[in-house]
LOLUM-516781 format. One record per residue (C-alpha): residue in three letters; chain; residue number from 1; x, y, z. Coordinates in steps of 0.2 Angstrom, whole numbers, plus 2048, in hexadecimal, padded with zeros to 3 digits. Example, Ala and Ser with C-alpha at 12.3 -4.5 7.8 and 13.67 -1.06 7.14 Angstrom:
<'ala', 'A', 1, <83E, 7EA, 827>>
<'ser', 'A', 2, <844, 7FB, 824>>
end
This chain:
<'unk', 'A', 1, <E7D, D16, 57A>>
<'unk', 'A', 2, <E8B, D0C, 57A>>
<'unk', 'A', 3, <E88, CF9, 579>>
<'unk', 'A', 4, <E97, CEE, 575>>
<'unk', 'A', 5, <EAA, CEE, 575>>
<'unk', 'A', 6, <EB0, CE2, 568>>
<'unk', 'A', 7, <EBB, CD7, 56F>>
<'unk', 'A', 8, <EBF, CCD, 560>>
<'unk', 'A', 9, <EB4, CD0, 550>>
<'unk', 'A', 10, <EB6, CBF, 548>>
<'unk', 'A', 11, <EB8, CC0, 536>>
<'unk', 'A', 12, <EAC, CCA, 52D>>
<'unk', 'A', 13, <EA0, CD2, 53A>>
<'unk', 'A', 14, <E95, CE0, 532>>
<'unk', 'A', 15, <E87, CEB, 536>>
<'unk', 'A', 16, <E77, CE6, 52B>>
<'unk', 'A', 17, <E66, CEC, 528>>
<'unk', 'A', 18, <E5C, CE8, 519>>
<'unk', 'A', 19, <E64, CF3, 50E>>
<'unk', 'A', 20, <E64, D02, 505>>
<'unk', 'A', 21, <E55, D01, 4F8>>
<'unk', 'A', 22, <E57, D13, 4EE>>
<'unk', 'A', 23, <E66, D15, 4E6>>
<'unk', 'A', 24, <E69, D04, 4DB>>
<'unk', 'A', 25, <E65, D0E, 4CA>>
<'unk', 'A', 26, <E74, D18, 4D1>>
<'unk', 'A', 27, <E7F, D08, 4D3>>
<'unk', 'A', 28, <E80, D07, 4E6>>
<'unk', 'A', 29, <E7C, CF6, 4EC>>
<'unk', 'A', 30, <E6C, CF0, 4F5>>
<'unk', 'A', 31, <E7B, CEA, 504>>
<'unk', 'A', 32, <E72, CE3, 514>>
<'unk', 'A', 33, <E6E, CD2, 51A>>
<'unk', 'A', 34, <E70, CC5, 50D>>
<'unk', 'A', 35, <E65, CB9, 518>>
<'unk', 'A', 36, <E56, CC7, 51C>>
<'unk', 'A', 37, <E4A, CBA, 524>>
<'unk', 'A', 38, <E55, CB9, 533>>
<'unk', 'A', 39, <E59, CCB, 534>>
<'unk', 'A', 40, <E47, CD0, 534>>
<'unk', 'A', 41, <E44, CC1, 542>>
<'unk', 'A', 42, <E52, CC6, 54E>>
<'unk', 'A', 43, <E4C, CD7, 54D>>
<'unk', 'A', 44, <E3A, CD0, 553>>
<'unk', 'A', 45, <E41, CC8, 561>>
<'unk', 'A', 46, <E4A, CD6, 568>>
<'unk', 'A', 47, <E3B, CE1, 565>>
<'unk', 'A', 48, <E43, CEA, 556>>
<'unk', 'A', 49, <E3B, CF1, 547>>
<'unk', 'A', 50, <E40, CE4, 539>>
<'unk', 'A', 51, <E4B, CF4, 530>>
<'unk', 'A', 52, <E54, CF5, 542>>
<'unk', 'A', 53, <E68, CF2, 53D>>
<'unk', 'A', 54, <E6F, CE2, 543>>
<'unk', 'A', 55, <E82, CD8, 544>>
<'unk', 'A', 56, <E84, CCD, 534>>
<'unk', 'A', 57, <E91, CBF, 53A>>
<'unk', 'A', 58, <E98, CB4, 52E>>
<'unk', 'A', 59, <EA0, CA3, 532>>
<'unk', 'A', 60, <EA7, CA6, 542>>
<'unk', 'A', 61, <EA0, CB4, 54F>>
<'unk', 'A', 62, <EA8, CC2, 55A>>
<'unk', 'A', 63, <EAC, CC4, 56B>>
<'unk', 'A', 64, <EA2, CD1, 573>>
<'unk', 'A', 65, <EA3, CDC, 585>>
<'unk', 'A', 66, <E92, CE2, 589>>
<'unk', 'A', 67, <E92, CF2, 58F>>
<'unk', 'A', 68, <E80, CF8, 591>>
<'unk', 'A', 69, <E6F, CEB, 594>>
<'unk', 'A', 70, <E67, CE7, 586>>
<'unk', 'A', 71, <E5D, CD7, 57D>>
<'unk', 'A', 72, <E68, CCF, 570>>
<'unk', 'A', 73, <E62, CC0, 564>>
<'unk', 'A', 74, <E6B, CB6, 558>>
<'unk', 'A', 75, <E62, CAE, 54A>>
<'unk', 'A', 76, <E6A, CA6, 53B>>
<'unk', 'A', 77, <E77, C9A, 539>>
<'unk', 'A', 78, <E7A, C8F, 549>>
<'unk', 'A', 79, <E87, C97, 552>>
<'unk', 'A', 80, <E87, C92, 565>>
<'unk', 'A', 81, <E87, CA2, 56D>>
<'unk', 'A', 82, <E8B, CA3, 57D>>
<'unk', 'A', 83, <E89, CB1, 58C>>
<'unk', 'A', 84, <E97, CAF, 598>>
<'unk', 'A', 85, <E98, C9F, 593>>
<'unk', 'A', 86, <E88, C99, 594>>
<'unk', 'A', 87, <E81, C92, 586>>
<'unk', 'A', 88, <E73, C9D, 57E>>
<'unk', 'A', 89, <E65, C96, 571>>
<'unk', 'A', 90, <E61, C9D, 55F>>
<'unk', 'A', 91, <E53, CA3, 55B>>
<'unk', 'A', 92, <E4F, CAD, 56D>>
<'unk', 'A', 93, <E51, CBB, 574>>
<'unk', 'A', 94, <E5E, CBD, 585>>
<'unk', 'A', 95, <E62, CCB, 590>>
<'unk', 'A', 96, <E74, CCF, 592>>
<'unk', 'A', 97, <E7B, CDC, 5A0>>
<'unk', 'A', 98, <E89, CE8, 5A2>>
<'unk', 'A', 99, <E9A, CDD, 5A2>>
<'unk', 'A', 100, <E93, CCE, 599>>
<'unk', 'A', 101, <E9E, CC5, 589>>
<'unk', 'A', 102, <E94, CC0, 57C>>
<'unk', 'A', 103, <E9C, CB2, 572>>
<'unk', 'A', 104, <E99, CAC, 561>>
<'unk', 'A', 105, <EA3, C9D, 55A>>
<'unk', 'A', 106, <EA4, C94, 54A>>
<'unk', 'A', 107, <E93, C91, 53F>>
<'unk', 'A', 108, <E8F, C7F, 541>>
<'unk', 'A', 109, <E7F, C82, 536>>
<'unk', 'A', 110, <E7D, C8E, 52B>>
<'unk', 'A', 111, <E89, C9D, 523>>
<'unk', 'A', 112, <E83, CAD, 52C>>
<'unk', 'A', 113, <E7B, CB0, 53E>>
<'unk', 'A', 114, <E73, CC2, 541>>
<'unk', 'A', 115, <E75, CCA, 553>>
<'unk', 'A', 116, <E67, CD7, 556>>
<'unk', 'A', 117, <E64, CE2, 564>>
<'unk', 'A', 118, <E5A, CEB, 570>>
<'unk', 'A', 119, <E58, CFF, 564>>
<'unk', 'A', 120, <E63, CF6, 555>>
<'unk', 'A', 121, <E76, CFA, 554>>
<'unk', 'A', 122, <E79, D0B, 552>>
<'unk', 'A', 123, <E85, D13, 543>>
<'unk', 'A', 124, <E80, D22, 539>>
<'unk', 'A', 125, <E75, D20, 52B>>
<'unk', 'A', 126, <E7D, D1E, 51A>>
<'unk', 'A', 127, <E70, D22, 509>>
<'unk', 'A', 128, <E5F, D1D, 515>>
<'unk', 'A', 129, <E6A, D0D, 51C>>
<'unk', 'A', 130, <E76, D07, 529>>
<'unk', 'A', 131, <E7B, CF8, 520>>
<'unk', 'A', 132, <E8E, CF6, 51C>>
<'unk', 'A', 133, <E95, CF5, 50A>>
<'unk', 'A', 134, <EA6, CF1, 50C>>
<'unk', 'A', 135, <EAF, CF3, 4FC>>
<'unk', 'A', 136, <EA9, D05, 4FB>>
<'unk', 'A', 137, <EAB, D08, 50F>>
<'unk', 'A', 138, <E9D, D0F, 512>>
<'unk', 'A', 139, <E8F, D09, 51C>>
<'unk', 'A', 140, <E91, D01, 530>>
<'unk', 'A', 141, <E9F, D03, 539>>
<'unk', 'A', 142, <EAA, D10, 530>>
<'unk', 'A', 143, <EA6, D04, 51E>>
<'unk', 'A', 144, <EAE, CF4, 527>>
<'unk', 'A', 145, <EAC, CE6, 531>>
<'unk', 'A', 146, <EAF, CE7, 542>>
<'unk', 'A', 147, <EC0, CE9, 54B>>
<'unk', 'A', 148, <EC7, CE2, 55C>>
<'unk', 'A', 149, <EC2, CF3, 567>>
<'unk', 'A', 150, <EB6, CFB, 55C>>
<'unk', 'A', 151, <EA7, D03, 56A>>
<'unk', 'A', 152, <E95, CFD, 562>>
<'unk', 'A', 153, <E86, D0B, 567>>
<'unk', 'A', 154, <E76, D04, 566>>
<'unk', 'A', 155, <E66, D10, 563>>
<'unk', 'A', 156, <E58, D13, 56E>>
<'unk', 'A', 157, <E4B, D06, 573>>
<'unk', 'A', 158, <E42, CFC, 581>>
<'unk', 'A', 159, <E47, CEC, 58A>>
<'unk', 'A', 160, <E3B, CDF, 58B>>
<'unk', 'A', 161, <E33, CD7, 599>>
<'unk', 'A', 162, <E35, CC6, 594>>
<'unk', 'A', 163, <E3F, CBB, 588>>
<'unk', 'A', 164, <E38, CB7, 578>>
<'unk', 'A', 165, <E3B, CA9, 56C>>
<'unk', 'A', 166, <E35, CA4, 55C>>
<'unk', 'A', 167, <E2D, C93, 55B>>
<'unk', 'A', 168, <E35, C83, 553>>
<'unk', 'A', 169, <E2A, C83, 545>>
<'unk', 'A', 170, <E31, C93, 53F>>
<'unk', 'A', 171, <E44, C91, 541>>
<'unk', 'A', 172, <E4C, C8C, 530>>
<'unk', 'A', 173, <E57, C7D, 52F>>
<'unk', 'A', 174, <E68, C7E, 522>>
<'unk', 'A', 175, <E6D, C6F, 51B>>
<'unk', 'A', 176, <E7B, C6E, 511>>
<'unk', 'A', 177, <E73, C67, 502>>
<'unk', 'A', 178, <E67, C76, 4FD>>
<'unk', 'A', 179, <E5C, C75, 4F0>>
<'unk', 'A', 180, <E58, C89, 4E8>>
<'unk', 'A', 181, <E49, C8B, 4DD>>
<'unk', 'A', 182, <E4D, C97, 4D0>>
<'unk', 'A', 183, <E44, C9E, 4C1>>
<'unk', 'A', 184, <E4B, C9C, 4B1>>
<'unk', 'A', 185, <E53, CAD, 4A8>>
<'unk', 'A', 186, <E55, CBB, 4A3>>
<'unk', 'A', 187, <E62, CB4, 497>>
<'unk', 'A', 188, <E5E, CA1, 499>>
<'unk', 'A', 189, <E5A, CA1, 484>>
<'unk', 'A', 190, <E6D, CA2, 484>>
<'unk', 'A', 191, <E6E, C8F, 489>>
<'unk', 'A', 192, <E61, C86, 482>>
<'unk', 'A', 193, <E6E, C79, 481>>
<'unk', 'A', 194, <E72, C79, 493>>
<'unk', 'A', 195, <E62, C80, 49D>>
<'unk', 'A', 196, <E5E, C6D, 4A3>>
<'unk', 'A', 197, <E6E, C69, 4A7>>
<'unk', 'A', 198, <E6E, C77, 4B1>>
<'unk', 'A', 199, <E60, C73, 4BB>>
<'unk', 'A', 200, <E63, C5F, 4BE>>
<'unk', 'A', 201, <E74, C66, 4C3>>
<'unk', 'A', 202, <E7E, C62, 4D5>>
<'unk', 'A', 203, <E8B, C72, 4D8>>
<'unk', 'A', 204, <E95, C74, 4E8>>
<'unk', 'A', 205, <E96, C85, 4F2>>
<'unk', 'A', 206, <EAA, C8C, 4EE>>
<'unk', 'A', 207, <EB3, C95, 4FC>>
<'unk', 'A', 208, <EB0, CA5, 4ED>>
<'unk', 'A', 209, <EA0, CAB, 4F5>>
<'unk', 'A', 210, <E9D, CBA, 4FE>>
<'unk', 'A', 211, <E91, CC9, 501>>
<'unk', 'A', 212, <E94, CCA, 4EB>>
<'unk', 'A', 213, <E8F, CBA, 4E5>>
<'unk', 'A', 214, <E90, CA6, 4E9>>
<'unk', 'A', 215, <E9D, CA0, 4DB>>
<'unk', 'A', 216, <E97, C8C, 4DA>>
<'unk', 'A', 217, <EA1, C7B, 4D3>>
<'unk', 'A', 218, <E99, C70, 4CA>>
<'unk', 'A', 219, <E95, C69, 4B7>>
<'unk', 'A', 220, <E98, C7A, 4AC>>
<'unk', 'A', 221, <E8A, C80, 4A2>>
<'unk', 'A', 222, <E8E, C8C, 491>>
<'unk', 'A', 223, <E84, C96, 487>>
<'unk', 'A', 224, <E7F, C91, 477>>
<'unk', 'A', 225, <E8C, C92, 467>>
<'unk', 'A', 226, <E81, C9D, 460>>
<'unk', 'A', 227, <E7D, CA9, 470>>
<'unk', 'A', 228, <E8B, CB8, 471>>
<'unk', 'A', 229, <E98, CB4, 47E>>
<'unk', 'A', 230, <E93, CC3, 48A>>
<'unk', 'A', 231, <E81, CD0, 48B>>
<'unk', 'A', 232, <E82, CE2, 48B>>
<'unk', 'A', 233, <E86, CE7, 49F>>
<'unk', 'A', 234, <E73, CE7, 4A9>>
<'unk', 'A', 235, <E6D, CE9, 4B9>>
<'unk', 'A', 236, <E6C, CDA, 4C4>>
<'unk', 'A', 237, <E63, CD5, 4D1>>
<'unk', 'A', 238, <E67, CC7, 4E1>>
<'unk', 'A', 239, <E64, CB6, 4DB>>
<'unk', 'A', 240, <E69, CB9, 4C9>>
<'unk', 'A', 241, <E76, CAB, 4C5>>
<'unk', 'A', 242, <E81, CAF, 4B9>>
<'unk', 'A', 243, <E8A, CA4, 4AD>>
<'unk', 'A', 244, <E9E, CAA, 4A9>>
<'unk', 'A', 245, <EAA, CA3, 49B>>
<'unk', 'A', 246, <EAD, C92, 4A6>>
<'unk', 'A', 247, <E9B, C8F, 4A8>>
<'unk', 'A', 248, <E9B, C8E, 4BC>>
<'unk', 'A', 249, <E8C, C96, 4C4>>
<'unk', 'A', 250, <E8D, CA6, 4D0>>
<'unk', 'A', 251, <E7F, CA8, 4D7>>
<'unk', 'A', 252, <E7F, CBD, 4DB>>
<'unk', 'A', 253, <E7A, CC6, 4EC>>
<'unk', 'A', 254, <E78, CD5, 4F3>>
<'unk', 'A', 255, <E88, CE1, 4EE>>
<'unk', 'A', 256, <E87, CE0, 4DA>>
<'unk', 'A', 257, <E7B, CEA, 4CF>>
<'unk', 'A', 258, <E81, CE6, 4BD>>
<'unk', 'A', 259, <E89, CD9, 4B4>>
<'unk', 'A', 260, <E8F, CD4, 4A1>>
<'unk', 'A', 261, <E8C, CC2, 4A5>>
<'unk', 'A', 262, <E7D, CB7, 49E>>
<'unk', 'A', 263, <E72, CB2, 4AC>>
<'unk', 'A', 264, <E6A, CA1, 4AA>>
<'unk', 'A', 265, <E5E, CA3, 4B9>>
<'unk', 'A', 266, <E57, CAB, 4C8>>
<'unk', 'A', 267, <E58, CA6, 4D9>>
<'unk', 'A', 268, <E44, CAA, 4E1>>
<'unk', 'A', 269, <E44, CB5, 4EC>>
<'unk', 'A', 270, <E3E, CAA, 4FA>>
<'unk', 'A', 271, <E4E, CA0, 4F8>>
<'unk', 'A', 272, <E5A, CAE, 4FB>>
<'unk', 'A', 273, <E5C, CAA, 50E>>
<'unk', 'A', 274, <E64, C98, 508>>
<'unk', 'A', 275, <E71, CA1, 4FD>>
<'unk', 'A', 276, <E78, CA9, 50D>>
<'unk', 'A', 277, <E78, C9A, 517>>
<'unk', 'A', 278, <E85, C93, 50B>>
<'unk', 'A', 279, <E94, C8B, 511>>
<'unk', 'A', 280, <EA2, C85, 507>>
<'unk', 'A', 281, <EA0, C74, 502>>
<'unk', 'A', 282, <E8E, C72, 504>>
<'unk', 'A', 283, <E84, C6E, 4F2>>
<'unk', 'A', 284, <E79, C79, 4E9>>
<'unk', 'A', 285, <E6B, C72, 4DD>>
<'unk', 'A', 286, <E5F, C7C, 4D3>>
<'unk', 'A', 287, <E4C, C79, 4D1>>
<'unk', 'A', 288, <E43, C80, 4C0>>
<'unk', 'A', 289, <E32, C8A, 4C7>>
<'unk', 'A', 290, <E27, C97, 4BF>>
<'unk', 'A', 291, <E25, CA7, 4C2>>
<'unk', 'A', 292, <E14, CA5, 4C8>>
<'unk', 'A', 293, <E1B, C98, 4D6>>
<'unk', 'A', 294, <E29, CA4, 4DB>>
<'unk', 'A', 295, <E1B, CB2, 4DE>>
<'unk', 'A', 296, <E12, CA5, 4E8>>
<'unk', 'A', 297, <E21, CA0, 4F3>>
<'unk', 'A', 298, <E25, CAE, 4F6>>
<'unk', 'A', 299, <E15, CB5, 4FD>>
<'unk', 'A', 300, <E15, CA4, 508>>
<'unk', 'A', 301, <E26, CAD, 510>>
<'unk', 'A', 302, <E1C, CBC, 512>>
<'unk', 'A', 303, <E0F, CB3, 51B>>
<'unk', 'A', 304, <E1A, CA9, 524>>
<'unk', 'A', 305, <E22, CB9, 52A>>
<'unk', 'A', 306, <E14, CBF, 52E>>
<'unk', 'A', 307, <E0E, CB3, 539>>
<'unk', 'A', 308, <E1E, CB5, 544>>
<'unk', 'A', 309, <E18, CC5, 546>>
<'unk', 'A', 310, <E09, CC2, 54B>>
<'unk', 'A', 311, <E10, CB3, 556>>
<'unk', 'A', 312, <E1E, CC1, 55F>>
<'unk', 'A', 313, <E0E, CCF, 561>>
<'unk', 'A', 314, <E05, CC1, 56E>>
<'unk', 'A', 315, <E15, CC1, 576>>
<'unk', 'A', 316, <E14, CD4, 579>>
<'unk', 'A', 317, <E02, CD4, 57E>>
<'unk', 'A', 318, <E06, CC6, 58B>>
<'unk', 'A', 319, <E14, CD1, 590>>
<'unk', 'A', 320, <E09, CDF, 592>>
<'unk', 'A', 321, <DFD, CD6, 59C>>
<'unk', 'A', 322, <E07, CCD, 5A8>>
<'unk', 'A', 323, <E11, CE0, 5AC>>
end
C-alpha cells in the first residue's frame, strides 16, 4: 500500500528494524537502529510489533506527501515535527490523512529520530531483515537512503481508535554531556598504563561518527611499551571502543564485525541508545563498572521496557471497551 512520496529525504533517511542477527559469523553486519529503545517504542505507539521496520532520521528530517491514512510516531531525538504545519509532540501517536506533509526539521536534541507507522514500512526482506546497510546496498530502499520521489509502501495493519502516548517518566532526555558506563576489555591488559586515565577522561563527539563507529577527541591513551602495536583481526561487537595508533577512542556501532585494533572497553549494552544520540561537539566521559552491574542495568532496560508494554496494553483494553 503506498504511504508516502518523499518530497525531500533530508540527509540520511534509512529504513531500520533491529537488524539482521544470523549472519555476523558470515561477516554481515547487525545494521538496524543504533538507538533500539526508541525504535521498539515508536513501534508500540503505532500498534507495531517492536521488529516492524521504521525511518531512521539523522540530524535533520524529510519532507513527506501522505498518501494513504495511517498512525505515525516520532520518538527519538527532538525534531519538531510538524503535520501541515502544525506542531506535533514526541513521543505520541497522530493520525495523518491522504494529502497531508509530514515535516521534520533539524535535531534540536538528540542525533537520530525514528518515524514508525501504522503495518511498519514495507521493502522486501533482505537475510530475515529490512534494515538498510548502505555501503554494501542492500537492505531498505534499494541499499540507500531515501531520494526526493521515492514511493514508500507500508505493510498491512490496523488503525487505532485513539492516540496514544508514552508517559513523561519514560521519555529519555539527551544531554550533551553523556556519561557511558562501560566494562573494561577485552584487551584493557594492553594499557595498564593508561586504563585510568581513560576512565577520568573528558572526549568530544567528532563530526567522524556514523552508523560505523563514534571517532572521539580527547586526551590520547596508548597501549603499553610492551603490548604489541595491533591484535590478530577479531570479531567485534557494538560498544567495543577501540584504541588506534594516535590513541583517540571510537567507540564501534552497528556496521563492523571485526577489527585489528585493541579495544580498551566496552560500552554496556544499556547505554547503546546514548551513542546514537551523539552529536558533534557534545562530550563523552566513561564510567568503570562490572560486569555484574552491566547485567543488572541492563535487565532494569528490560523491565523498563516492559513496563511500557504493559502501560500501551491498558491503552488497548480502554480502547476496546470504549468501541
Amino acid at each position: 500500500m503506498e504511504l508516502f512520496r518523499v518530497r525531500n529525504p533530508g540527509p540520511m533517511t534509512t529504513v531500520q528494524d533491529l537488524g539482521r542477527l544470523a549472519f555476523l559469523d558470515r561477516g554481515v553486519p547487525l545494521s538496524g537502529a543504533l538507538d533500539p529503545f526508541a525504535c521498539r517504542v515508536a513501534n508500540l505507539l503505532v500498534g507495531n510489533s517492536e521488529e516492524a521496520a521504521v525511518l531512521e532520521i539523522t540530524v535533520m528530517g524529510p519532507t513527506l506527501e501522505v498518501l494513504t491514512p495511517a498512525d505515525i510516531a516520532l520518538t527519538g531525538a527532538e525534531m519538531g515535527m510538524t503535520v501541515n504545519q502544525a506542531p506535533v509532540r514526541g513521543w505520541r501517536s497522530v493520525r495523518v490523512n491522504l494529502g497531508d506533509i509530514i515535516r521534520i526539521p533539524r535535531a534540536a536534541q538528540g542525533c537520530r529520530a525514528y518515524l514508525a507507522v501504522t503495518g511498519g514500512i514495507d521493502v522486501p526482506l533482505m537475510m530475515g531483515s529490512r534494515s538498510t546497510f548502505v555501503r554494501a546496498k542492500i537492505g531498505g530502499v534499494q541499499g540507500r537512503g531515501l531520494i526526493k520521489g521515492d514511493i514508500l509502501h507500508r505493510g498491512a495493519g490496523l488503525l487505532l481508535d485513539r492516540p496514544r502516548e508514552l508517559t513523561g517518566e519514560w521519555i529519555p532526555q539527551y544531554a550533551p554531556e553523556i556519561t557511558l558506563r562501560a566494562v573494561s576489555g577485552p584487551q584493557d591488559d594492553a594499557f595498564r598504563e593508561g586504563i585510568d586515565a581513560f576512565f577520568g577522561a573528558c572526549y568530544g563527539v567528532t563530526q567522524q561518527a556514523d552508523r560505523m563507529g563514534c571517532r572521539l577527541l580527547g586526551p590520547a591513551v596508548h597501549r603499553d611499551r610492551e603490548s604489541p602495536e595491533s591484535i590478530v583481526t577479531e570479531p567485534t561487537m557494538p560498544g567495543n571502543v577501540q584504541l588506534p595508533a594516535d590513541g583517540q577512542p571510537i567507540i564501534l556501532l552497528v556496521e563492523q564485525t571485526s577489527g585489528g585494533y585493541a579495544k580498551i572497553a566496552t560500552v554496556i549494552t544499556a547505554d547503546l541508545s546514548n551513542v546514537a544520540q551523539a552529536m558533534p561537539g557534545n562530550t563523552v566521559r566513561f564510567e568503570r563498572v562490572t560486569l555484574e552491574n552491566a547485567h543488572r542495568l541492563y535487565q532494569e532496560q528490560q523491565t523498563k521496557l516492559q513496563q511500557i508494554r504493559n502501560d500501551l496494553k491498558k491503552m488497548r483494553s480502554a480502547e476496546r471497551r470504549e468501541i
